[in-house]
C-alpha positions in Angstrom: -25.2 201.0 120.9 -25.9 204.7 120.7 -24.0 207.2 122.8 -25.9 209.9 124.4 -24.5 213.3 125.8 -26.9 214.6 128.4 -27.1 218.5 129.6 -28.1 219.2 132.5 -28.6 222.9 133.8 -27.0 224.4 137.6 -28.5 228.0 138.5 -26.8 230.1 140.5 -24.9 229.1 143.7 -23.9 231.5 146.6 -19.8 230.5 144.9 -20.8 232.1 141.1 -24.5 234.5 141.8 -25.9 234.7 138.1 -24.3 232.3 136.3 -26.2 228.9 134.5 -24.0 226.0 133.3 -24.7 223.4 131.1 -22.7 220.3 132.5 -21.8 217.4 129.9 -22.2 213.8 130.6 -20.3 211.8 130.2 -17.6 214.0 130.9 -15.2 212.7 127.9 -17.5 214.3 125.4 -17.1 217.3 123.6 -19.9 219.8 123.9 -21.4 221.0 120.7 -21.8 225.2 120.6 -22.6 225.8 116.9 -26.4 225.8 115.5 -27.2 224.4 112.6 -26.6 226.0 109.5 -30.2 225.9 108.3 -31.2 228.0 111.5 -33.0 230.8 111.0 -31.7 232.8 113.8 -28.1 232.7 112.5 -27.6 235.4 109.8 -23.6 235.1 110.8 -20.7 233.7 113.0 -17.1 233.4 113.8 -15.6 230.5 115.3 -12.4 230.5 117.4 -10.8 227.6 119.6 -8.0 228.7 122.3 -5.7 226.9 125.1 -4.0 227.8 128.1 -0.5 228.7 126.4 -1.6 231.0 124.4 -0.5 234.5 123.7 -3.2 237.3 124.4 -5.1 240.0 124.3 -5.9 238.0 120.4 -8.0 239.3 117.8 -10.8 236.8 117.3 -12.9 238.5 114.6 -12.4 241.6 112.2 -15.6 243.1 111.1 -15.4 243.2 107.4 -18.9 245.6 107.3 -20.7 247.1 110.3 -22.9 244.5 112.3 -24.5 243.5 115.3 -23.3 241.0 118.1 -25.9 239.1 119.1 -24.6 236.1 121.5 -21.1 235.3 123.0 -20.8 231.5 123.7 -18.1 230.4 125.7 -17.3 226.4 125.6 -15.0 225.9 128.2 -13.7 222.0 126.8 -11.1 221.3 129.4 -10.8 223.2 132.8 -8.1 225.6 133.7 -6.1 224.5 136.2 -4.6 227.5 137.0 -5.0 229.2 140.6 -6.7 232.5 139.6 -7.7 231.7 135.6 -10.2 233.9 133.7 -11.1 235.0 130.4 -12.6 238.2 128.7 -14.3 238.7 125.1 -14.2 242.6 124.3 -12.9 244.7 122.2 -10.1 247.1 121.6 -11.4 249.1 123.3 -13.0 247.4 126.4 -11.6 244.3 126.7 -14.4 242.7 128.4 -17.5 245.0 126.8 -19.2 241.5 125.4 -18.0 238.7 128.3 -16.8 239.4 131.7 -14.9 237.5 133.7 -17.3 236.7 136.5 -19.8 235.5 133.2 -17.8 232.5 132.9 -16.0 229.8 135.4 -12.5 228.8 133.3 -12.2 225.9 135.9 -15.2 224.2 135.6 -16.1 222.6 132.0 -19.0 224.4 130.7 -20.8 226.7 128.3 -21.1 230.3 129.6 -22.8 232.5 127.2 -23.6 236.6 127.3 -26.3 238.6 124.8 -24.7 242.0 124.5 -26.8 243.6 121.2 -23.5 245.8 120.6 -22.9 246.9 117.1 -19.4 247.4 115.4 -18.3 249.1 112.3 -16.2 248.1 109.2 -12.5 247.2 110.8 -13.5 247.1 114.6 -11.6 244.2 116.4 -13.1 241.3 118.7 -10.1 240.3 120.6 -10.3 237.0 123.4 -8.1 237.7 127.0 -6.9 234.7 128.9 -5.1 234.4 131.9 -4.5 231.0 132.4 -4.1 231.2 136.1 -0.5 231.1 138.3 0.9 227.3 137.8 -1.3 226.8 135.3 -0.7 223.3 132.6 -3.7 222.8 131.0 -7.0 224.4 129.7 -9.2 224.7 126.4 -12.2 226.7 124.8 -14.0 227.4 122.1 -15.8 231.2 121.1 -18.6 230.9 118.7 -19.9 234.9 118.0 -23.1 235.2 116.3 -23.9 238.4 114.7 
């Protein structure tokens, strides 16, 4: 017997205004964020998985010639339990210019994604900030940046 994951889309509540979630059932399955390769859409990407003990501000992504963002996608895997969590994609110079924290719910399991259309030059950095929340003993994501 096959298994099935089935998505199934929330809009905006009065809790988290503007956000959509995908929610995963059943809930012990791992939520798929990457496209296919033969995609036409996807000239580029960069791939990055991260948990609640790590260190950051972390640099993601290094531009290695000048390009264009075109999505941030957020997979949050495992909730945060943390009182507080949240989590920022920006640069070094903004540390939230491509994901805000109110764009994504770290304690709820879910993909949360942004379309900023932001180019970069040669060297410019793509760094990930997480704050686990206060008491915090668990948590895990994946980044996928498609440019």
């Amino acid at each position: 017997m096959s298994e099935y994951i089935v998505l199934s889309t929330s809009y905006a509540t009065t809790a988290y205004p503007g956000i959509v979630r995908l929610s995963v059932s059943p809930t012990s399955a791992t939520i798929p964020i990457a496209l296919g390769d033969n995609d036409p859409r996807v000239e580029k990407e960069a791939h990055w998985t991260f948990s609640w003990g790590d260190a950051t501000p972390d640099t993601v992504y290094t531009f290695r010639s000048s390009n264009i963002i075109n999505k941030i996608i957020l997979s949050i895997n495992t909730e945060f339990n943390g009182t507080g969590a949240w989590i920022k994609v920006g640069d070094d110079s903004y540390n939230d210019s491509l994901m805000t924290e109110i764009q994504n719910i770290p304690s709820e399991r879910g993909i949360y994604e942004t379309n900023p259309i932001k180019r970069y030059s040669t060297g410019d950095n793509i760094v990930l900030t997480l704050n686990p929340g206060t008491g915090a003993t668990s948590g895990s994501g994946e980044l996928l940046i498609l440019f």
